[in-house]
mmCIF file as Biopython writes it, N, C-alpha, C and O atoms, coordinates in Angstrom:
data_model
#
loop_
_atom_site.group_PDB
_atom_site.id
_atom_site.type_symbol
_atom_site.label_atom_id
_atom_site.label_alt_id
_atom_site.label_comp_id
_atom_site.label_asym_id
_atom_site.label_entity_id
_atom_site.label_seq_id
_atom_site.pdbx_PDB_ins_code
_atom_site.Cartn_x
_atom_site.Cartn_y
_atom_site.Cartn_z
_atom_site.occupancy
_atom_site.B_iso_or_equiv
_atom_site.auth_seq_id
_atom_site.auth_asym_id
_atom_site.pdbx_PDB_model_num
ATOM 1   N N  . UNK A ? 1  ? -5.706  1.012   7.235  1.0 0.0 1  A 1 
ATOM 2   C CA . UNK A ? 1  ? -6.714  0.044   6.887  1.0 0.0 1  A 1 
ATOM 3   C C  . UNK A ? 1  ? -6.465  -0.510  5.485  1.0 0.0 1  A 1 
ATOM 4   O O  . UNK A ? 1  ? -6.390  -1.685  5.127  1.0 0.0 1  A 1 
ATOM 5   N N  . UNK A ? 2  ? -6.341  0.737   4.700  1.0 0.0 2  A 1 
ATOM 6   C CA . UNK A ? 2  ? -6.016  0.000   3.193  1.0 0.0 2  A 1 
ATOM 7   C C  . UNK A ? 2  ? -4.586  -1.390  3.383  1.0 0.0 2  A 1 
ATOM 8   O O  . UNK A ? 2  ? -4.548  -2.545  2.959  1.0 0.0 2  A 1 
ATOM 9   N N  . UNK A ? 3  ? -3.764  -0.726  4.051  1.0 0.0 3  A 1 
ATOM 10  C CA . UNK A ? 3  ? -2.677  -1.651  4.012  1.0 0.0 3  A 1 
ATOM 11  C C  . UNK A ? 3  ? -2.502  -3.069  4.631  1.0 0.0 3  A 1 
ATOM 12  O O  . UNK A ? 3  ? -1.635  -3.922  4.443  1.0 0.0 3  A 1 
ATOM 13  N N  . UNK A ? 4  ? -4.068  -3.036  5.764  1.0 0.0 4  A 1 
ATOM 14  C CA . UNK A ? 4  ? -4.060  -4.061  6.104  1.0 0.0 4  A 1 
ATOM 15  C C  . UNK A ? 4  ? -4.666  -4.992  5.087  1.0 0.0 4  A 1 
ATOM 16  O O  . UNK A ? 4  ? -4.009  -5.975  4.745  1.0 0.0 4  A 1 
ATOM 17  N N  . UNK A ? 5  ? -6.208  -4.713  4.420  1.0 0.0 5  A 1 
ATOM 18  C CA . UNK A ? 5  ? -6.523  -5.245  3.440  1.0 0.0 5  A 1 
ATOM 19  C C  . UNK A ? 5  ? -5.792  -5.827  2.419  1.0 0.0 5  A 1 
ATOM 20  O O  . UNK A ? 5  ? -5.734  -7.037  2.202  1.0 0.0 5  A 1 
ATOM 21  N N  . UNK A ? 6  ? -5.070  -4.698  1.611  1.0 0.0 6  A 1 
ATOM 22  C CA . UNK A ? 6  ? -3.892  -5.550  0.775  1.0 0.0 6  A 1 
ATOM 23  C C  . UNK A ? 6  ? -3.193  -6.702  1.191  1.0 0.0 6  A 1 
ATOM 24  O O  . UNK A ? 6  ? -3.215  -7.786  0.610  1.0 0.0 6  A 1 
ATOM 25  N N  . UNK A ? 7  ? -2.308  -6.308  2.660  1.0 0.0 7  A 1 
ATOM 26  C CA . UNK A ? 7  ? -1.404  -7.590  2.860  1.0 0.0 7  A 1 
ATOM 27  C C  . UNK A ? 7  ? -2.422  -8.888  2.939  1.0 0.0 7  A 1 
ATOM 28  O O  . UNK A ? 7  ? -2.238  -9.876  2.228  1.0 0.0 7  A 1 
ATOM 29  N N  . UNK A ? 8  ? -3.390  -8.796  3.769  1.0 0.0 8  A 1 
ATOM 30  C CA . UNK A ? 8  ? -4.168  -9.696  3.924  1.0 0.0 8  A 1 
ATOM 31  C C  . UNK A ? 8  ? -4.547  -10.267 2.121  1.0 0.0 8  A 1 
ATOM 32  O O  . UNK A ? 8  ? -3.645  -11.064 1.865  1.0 0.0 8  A 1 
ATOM 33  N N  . UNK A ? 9  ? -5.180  -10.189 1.286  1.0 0.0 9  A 1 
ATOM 34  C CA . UNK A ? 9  ? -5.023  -10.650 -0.207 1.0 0.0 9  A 1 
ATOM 35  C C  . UNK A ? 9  ? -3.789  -10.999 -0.251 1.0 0.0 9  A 1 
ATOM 36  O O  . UNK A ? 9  ? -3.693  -12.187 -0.559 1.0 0.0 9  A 1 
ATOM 37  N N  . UNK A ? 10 ? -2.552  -10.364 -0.037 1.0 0.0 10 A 1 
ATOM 38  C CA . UNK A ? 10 ? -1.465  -10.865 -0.722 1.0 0.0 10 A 1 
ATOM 39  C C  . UNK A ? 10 ? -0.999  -12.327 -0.141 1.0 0.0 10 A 1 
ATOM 40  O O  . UNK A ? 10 ? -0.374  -13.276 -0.615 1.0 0.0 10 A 1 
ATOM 41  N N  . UNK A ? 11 ? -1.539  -12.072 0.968  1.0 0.0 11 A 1 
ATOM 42  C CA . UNK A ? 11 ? -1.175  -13.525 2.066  1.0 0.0 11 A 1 
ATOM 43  C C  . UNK A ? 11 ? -1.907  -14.614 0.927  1.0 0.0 11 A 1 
ATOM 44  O O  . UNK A ? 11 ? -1.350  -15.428 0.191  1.0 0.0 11 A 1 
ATOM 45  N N  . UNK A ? 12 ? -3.646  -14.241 1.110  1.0 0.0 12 A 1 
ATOM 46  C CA . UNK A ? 12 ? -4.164  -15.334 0.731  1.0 0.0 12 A 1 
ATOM 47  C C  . UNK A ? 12 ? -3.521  -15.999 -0.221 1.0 0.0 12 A 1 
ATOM 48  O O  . UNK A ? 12 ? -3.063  -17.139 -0.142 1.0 0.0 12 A 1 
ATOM 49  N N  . UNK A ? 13 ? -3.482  -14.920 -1.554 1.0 0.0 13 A 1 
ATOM 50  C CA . UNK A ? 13 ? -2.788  -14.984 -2.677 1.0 0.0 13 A 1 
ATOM 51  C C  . UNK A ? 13 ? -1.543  -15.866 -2.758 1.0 0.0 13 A 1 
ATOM 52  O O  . UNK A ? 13 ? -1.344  -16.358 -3.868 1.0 0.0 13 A 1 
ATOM 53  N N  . UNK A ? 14 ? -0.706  -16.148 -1.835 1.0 0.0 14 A 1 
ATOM 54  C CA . UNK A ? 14 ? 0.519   -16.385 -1.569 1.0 0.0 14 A 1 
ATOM 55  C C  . UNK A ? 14 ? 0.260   -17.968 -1.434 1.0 0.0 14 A 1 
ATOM 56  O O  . UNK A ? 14 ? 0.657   -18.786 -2.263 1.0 0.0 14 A 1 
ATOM 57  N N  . UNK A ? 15 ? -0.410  -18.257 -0.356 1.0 0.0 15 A 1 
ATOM 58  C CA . UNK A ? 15 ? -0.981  -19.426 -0.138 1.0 0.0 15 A 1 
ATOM 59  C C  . UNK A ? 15 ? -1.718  -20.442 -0.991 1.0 0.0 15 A 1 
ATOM 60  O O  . UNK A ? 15 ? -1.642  -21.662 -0.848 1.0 0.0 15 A 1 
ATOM 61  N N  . UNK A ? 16 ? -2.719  -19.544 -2.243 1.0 0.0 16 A 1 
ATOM 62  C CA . UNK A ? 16 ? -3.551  -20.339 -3.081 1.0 0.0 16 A 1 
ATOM 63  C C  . UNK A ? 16 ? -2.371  -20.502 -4.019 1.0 0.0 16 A 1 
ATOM 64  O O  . UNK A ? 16 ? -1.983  -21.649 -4.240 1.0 0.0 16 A 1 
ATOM 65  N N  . UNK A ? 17 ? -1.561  -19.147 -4.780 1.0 0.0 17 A 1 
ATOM 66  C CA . UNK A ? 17 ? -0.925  -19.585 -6.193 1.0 0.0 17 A 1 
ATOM 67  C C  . UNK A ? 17 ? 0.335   -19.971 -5.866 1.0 0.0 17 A 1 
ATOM 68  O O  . UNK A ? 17 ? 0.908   -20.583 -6.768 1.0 0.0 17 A 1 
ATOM 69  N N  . UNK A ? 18 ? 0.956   -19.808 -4.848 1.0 0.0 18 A 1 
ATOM 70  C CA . UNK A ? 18 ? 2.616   -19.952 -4.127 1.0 0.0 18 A 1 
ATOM 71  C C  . UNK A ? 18 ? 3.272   -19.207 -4.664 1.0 0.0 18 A 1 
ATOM 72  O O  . UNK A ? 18 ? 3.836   -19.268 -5.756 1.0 0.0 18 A 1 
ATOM 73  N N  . UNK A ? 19 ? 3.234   -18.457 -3.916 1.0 0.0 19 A 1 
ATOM 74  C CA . UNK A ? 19 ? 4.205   -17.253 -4.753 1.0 0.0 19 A 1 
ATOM 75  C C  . UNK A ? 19 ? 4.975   -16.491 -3.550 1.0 0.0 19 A 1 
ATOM 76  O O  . UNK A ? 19 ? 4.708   -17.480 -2.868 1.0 0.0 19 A 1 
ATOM 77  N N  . UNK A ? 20 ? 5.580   -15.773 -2.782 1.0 0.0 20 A 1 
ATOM 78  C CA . UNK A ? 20 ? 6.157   -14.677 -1.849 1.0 0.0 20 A 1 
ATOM 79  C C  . UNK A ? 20 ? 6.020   -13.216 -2.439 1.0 0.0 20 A 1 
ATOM 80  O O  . UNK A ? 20 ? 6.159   -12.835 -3.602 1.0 0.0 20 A 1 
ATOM 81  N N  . UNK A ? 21 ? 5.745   -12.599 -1.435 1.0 0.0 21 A 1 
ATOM 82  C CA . UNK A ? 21 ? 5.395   -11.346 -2.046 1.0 0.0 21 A 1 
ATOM 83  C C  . UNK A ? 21 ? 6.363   -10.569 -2.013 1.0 0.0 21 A 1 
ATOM 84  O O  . UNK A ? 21 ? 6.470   -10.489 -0.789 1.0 0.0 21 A 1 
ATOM 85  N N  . UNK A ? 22 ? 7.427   -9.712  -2.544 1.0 0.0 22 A 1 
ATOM 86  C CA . UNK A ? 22 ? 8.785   -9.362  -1.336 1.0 0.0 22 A 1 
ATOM 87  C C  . UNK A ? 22 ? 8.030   -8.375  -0.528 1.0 0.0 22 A 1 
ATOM 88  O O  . UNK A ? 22 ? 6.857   -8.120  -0.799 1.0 0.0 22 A 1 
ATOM 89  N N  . UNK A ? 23 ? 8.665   -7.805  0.465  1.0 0.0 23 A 1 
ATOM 90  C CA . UNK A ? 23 ? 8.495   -7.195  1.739  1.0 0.0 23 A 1 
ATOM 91  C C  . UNK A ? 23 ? 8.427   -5.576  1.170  1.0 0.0 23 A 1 
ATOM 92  O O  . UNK A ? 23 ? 7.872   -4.745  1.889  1.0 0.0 23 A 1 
ATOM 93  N N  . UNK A ? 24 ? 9.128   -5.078  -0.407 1.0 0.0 24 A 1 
ATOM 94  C CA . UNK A ? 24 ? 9.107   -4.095  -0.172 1.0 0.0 24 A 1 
ATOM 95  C C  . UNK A ? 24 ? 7.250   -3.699  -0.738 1.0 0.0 24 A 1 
ATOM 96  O O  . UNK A ? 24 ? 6.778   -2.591  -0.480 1.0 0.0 24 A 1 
ATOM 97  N N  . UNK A ? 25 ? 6.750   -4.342  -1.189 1.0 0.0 25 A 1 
ATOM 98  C CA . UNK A ? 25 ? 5.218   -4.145  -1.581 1.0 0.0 25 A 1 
ATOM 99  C C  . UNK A ? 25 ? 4.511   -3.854  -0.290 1.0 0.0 25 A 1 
ATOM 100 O O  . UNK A ? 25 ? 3.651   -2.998  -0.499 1.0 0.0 25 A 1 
ATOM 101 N N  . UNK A ? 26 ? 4.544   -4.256  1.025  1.0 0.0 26 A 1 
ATOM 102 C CA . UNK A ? 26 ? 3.715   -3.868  1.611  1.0 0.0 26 A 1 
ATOM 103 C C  . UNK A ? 26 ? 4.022   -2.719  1.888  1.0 0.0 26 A 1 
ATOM 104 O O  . UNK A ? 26 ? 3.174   -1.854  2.109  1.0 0.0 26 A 1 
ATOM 105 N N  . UNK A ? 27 ? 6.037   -2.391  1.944  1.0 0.0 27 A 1 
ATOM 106 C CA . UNK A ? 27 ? 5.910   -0.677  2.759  1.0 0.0 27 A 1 
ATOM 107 C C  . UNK A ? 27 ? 5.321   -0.001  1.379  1.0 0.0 27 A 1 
ATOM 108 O O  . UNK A ? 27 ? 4.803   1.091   1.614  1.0 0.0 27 A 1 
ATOM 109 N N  . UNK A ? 28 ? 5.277   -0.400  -0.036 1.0 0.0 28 A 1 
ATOM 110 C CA . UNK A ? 28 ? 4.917   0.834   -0.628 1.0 0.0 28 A 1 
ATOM 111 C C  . UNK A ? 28 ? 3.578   0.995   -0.647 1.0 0.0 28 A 1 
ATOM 112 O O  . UNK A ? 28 ? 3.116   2.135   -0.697 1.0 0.0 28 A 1 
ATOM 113 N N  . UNK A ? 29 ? 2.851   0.015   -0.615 1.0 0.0 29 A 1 
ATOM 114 C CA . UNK A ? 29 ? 1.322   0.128   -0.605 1.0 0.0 29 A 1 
ATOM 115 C C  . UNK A ? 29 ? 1.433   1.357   0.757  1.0 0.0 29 A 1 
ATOM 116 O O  . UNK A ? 29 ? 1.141   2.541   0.589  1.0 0.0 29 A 1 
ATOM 117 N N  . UNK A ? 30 ? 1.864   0.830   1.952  1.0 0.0 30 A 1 
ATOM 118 C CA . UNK A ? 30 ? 1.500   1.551   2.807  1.0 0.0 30 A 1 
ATOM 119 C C  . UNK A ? 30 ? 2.232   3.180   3.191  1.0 0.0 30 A 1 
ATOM 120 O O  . UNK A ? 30 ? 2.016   4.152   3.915  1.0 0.0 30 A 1 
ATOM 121 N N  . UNK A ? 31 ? 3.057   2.775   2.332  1.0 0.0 31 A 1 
ATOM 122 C CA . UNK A ? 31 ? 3.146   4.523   1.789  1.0 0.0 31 A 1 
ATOM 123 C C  . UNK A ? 31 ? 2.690   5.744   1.015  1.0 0.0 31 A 1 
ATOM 124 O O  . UNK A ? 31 ? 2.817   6.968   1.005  1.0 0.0 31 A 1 
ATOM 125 N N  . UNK A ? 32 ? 2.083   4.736   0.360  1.0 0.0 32 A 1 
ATOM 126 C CA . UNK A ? 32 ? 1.291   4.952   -0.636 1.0 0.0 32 A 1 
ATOM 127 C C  . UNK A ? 32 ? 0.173   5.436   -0.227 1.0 0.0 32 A 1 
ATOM 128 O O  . UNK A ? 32 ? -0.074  6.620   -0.458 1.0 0.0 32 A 1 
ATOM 129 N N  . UNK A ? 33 ? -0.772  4.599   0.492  1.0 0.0 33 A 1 
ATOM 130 C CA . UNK A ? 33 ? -1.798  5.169   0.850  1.0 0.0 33 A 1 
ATOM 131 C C  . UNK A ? 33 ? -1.758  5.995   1.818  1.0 0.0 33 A 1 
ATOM 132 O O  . UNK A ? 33 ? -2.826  6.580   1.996  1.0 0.0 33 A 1 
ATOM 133 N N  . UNK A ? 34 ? -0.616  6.366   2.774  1.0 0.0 34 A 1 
ATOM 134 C CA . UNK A ? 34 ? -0.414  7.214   3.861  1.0 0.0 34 A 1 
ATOM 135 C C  . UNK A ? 34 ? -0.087  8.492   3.278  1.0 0.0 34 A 1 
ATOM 136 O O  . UNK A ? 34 ? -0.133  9.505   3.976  1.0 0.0 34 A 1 
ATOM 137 N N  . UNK A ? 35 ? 0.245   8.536   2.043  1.0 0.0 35 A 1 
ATOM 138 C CA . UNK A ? 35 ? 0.073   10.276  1.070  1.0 0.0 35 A 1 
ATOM 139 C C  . UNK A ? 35 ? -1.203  10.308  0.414  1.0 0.0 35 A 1 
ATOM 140 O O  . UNK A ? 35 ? -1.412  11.377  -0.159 1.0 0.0 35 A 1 
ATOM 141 N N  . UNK A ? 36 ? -1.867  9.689   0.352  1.0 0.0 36 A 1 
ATOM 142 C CA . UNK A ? 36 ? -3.220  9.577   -0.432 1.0 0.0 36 A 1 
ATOM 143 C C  . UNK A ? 36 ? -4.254  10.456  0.650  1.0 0.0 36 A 1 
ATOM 144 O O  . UNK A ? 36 ? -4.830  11.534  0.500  1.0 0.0 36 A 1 
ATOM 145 N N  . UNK A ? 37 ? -4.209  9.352   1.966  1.0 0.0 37 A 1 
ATOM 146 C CA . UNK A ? 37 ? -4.418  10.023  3.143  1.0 0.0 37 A 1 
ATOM 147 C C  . UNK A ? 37 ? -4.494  11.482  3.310  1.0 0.0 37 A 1 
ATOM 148 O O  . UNK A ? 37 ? -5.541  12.127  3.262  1.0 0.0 37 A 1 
ATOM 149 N N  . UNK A ? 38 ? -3.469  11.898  3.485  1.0 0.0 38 A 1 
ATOM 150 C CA . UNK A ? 38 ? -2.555  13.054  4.232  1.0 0.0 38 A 1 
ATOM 151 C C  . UNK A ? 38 ? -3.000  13.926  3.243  1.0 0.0 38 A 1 
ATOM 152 O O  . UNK A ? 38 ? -3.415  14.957  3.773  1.0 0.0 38 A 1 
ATOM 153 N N  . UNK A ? 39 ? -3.129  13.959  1.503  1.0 0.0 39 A 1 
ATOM 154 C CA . UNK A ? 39 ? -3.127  14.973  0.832  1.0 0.0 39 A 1 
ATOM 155 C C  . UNK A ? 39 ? -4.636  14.694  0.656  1.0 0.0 39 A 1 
ATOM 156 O O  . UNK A ? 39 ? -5.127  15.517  -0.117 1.0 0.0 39 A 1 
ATOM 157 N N  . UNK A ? 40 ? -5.596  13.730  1.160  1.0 0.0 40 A 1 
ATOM 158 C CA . UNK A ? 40 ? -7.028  14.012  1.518  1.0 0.0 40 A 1 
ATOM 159 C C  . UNK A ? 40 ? -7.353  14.959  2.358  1.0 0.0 40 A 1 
ATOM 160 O O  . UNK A ? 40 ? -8.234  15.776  2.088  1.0 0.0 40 A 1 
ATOM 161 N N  . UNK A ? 41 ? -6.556  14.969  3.690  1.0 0.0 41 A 1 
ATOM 162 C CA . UNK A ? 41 ? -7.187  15.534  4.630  1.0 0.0 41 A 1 
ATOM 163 C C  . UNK A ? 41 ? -6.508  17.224  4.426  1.0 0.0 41 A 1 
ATOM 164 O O  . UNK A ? 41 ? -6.859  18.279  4.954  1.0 0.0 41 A 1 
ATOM 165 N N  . UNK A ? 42 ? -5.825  17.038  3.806  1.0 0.0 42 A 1 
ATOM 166 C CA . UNK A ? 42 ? -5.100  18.832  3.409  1.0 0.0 42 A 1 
ATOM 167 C C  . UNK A ? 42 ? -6.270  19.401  2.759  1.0 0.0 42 A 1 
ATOM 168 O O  . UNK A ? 42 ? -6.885  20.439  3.002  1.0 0.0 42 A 1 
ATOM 169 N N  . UNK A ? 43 ? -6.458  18.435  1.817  1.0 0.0 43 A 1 
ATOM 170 C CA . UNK A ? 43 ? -7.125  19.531  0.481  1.0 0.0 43 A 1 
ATOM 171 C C  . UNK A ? 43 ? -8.337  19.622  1.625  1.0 0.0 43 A 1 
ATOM 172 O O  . UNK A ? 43 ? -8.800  20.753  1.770  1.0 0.0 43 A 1 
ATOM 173 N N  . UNK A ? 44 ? -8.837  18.695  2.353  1.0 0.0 44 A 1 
ATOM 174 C CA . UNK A ? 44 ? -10.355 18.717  2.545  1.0 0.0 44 A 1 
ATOM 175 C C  . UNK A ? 44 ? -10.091 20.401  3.977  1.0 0.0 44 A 1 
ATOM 176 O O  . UNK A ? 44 ? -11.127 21.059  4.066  1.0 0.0 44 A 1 
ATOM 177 N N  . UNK A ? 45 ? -9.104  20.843  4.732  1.0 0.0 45 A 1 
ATOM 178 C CA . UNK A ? 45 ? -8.904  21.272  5.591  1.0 0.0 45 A 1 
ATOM 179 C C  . UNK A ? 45 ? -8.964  23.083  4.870  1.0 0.0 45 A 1 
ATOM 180 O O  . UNK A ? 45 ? -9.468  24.074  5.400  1.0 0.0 45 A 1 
ATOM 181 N N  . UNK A ? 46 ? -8.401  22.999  3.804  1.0 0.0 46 A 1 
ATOM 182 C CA . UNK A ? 46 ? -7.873  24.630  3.020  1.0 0.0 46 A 1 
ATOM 183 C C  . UNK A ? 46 ? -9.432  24.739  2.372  1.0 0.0 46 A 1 
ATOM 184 O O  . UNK A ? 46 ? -9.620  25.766  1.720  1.0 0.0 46 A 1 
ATOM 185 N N  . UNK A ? 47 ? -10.641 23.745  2.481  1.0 0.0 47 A 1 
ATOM 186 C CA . UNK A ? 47 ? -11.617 24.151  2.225  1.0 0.0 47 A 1 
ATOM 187 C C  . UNK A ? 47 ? -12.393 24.879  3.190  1.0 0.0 47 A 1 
ATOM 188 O O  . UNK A ? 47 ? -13.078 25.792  2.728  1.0 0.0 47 A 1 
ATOM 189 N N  . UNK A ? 48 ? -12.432 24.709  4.248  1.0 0.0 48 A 1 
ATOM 190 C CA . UNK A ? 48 ? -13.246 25.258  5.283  1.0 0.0 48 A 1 
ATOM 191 C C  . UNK A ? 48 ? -12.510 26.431  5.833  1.0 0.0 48 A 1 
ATOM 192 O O  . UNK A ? 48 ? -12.999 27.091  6.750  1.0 0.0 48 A 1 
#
């Protein structure tokens, strides 16, 4: 979800100021948040 949000801004973004975003920003956003994720649901799991 986060990663859809971002690309979606970056689009707009792209369109209002003209700019290209390169391609590797969306995989890192979405790598990014896919460890953010993952080390949410760890920590939240070694609690219970």
């Amino acid at each position: 979800m986060v990663t859809m949000v971002v690309s979606g801004g970056l689009i707009a973004l792209e369109a209002a100021l003209k700019f290209q975003t390169p391609s590797f920003v969306y995989y890192a956003v979405g790598m990014l948040s896919w460890i953010v994720a993952l080390a949410a649901l760890n920590r939240r799991s070694r609690r219970e």
